[in-house]
C-alpha positions in Angstrom: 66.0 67.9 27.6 64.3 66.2 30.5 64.3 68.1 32.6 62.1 70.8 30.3 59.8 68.1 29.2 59.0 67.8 33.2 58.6 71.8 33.3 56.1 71.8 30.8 54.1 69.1 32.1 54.3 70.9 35.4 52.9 73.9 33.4 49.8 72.0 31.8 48.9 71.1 34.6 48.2 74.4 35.9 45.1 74.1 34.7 43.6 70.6 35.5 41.8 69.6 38.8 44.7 68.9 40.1 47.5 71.2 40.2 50.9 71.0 41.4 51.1 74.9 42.1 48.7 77.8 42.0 47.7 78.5 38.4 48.3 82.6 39.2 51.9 80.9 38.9 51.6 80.9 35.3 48.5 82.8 34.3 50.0 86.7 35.4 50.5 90.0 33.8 53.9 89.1 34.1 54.2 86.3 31.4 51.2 87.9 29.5 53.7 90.3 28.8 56.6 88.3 27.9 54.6 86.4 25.2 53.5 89.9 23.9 56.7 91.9 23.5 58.4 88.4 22.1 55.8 88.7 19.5 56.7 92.2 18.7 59.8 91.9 19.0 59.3 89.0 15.8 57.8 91.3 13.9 58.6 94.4 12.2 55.5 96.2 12.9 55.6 100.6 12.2 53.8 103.0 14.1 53.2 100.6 16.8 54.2 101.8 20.5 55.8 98.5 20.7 58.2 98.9 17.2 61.5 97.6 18.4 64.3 100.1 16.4 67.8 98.1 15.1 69.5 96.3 17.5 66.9 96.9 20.6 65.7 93.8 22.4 63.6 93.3 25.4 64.3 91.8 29.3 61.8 91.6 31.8 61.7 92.2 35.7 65.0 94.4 34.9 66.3 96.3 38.3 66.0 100.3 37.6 68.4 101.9 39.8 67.5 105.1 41.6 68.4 108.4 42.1 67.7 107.9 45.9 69.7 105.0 46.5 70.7 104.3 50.3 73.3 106.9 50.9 74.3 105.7 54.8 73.2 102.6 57.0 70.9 105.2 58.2 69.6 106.9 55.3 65.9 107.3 56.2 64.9 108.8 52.5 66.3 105.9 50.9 64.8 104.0 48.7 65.8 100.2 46.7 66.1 99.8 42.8 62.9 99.6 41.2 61.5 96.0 39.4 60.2 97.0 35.6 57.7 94.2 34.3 59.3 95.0 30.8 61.7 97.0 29.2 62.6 97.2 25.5 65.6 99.3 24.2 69.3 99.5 23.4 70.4 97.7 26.9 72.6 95.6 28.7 71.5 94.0 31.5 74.0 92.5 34.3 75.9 95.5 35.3 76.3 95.0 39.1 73.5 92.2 39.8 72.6 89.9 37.2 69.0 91.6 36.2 70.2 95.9 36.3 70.0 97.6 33.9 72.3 100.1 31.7 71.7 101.9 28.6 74.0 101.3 26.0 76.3 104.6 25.1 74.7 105.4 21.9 71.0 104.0 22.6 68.4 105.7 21.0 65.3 103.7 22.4 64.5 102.6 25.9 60.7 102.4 26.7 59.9 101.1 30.6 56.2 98.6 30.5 54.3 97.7 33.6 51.9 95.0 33.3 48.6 95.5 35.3 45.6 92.9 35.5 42.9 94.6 38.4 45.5 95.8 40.0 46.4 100.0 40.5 49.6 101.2 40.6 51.2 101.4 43.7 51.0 104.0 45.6 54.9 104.5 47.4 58.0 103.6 48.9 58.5 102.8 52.8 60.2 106.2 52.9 57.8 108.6 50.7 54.4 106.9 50.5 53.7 109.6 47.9 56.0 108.1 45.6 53.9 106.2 43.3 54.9 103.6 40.9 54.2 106.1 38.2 57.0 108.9 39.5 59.3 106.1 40.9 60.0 104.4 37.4 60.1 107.8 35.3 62.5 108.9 38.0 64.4 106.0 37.5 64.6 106.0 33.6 66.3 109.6 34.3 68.6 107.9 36.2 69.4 105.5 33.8 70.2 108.5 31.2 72.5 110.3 33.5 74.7 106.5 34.0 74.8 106.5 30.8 75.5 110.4 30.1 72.8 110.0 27.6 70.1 113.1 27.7 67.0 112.3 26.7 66.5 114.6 23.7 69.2 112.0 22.0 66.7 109.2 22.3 64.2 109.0 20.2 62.1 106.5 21.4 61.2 107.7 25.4 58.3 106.1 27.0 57.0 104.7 30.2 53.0 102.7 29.6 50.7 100.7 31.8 49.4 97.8 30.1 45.8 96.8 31.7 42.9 95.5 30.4 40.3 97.8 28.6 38.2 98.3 31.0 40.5 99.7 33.5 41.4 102.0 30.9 38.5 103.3 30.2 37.5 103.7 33.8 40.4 105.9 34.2 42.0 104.1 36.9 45.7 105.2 35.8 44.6 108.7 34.4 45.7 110.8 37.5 49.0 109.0 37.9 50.4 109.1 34.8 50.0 112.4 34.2 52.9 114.7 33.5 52.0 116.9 35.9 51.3 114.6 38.5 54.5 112.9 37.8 56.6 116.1 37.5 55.0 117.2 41.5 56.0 114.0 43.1 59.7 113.7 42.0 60.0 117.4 42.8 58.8 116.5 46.4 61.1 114.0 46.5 64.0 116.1 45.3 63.2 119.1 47.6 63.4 116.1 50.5 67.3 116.3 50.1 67.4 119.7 51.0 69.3 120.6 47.6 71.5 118.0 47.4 69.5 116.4 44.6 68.1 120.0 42.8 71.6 119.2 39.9 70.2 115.6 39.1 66.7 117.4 38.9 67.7 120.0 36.7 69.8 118.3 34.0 68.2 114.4 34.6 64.8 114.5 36.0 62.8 118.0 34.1 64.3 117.0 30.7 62.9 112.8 31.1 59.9 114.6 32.1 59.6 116.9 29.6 60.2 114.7 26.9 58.7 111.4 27.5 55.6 109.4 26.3 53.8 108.8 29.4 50.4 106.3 27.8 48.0 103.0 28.7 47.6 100.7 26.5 44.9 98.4 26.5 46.0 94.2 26.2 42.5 94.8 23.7 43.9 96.8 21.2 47.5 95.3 21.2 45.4 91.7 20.4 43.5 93.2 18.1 47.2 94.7 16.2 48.7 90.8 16.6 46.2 89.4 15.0 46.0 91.5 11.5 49.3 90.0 10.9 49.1 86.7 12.7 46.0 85.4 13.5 47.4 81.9 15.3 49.5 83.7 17.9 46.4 86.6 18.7 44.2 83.6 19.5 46.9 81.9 21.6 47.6 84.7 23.1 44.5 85.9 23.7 43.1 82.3 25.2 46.3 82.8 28.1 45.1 86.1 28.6 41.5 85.3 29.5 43.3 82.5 31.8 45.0 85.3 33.3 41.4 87.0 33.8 39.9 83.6 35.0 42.4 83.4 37.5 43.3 86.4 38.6 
């Protein structure tokens, strides 16, 4: 088709002297991570955090809805549907909006991936600037059980990870926020804010998600170094967009 020969000529020349958009267009955490779970998704790789189970695909920049949803015009707790760089599971996506996400009624993997490069999580919401990206999108996965009437101990794959480079990592920039505990005191906070009306949701939805899932970093390093035992031609490729994205960024 034309017009995609046009699109990927507009995409080359991301990188010459003479660009017709900036090359952070392209060269983001965003399609770093597209190119990796597409990979994985490929190839039937065990013990791998990224092991898709039978029937599980992958979307990215899938809408999370929220257990603290605008209630009224004037709901000042209130907070929107939360963007997920990645997710890979048993899911549908379109129900309401084109890009939010359900689980399917007997899904027994859904793992939620956000894509860093230098960049922290966030640190809140307009209306609880506590709330950190961390909480928000474990919060949200709970909420995604309880649409789907789905507890977590029914699936087996569970998991929220930050993918960053190694260096981050190892520096510990993610450490305190991805903590269970840490995690477990913020959506508490954020419960108690409703003055009980939220303490049900908490109890069945929100402890149990907590308790039981895989909260983790992984390094774009280490998931390279896993690529390329099996396929060396995609690692490099791969590899030579994400020092672009370093470059960059």
């Amino acid at each position: 088709m034309a017009e995609l020969e046009s699109i990927y000529t507009l995409l080359k020349s991301a990188t010459s002297e003479t660009p017709q958009f900036p090359p952070t267009d392209l060269f983001n955490e965003g399609w770093l991570l597209r190119l990796v779970i597409d990979w994985f998704s490929k190839h039937a790789i065990q013990e791998n955090p990224f092991s898709f189970m039978e029937s599980s695909h992958w979307f990215s920049e899938a809408s999370l809805p929220s257990a603290f949803l605008r209630r009224t015009g004037g709901d000042n707790l209130a907070e929107a549907h939360t963007k997920a760089d990645g997710v890979i599971g048993h899911i549908t996506i379109g129900n309401g909006t084109k890009t939010e996400l359900s689980l399917l009624p007997t899904a027994s993997q859904f793992m939620v991936l956000e894509a860093k490069i230098f960049s922290k999580l966030s640190t809140g919401v307009t209306n609880a600037k506590y709330f950190d990206q961390a909480a928000r999108n474990v919060a949200c996965i709970a909420e995604v059980l309880k649409r789907a009437h789905r507890p977590p101990t029914k699936i087996t794959r569970l998991g929220f990870y930050v993918l960053a480079p190694k260096i981050q990592i190892d520096t510990g920039v993610f450490d305190k926020n991805i903590a269970r505990t840490s995690i477990r005191e913020k959506v508490k906070k954020r419960v108690g804010e409703y003055k009980g009306e939220k303490d049900s949701w908490f109890q069945r939805w929100g402890e149990p998600t907590i308790e039981r899932i895989e909260l983790a970093t992984l390094s774009w390093e280490k998931l390279f170094s896993t690529i390329r035992k099996y396929d060396q031609e995609s690692a490099g490729a791969i590899e030579g967009f994400y020092k672009k994205c370093l470059e960059f960024n």
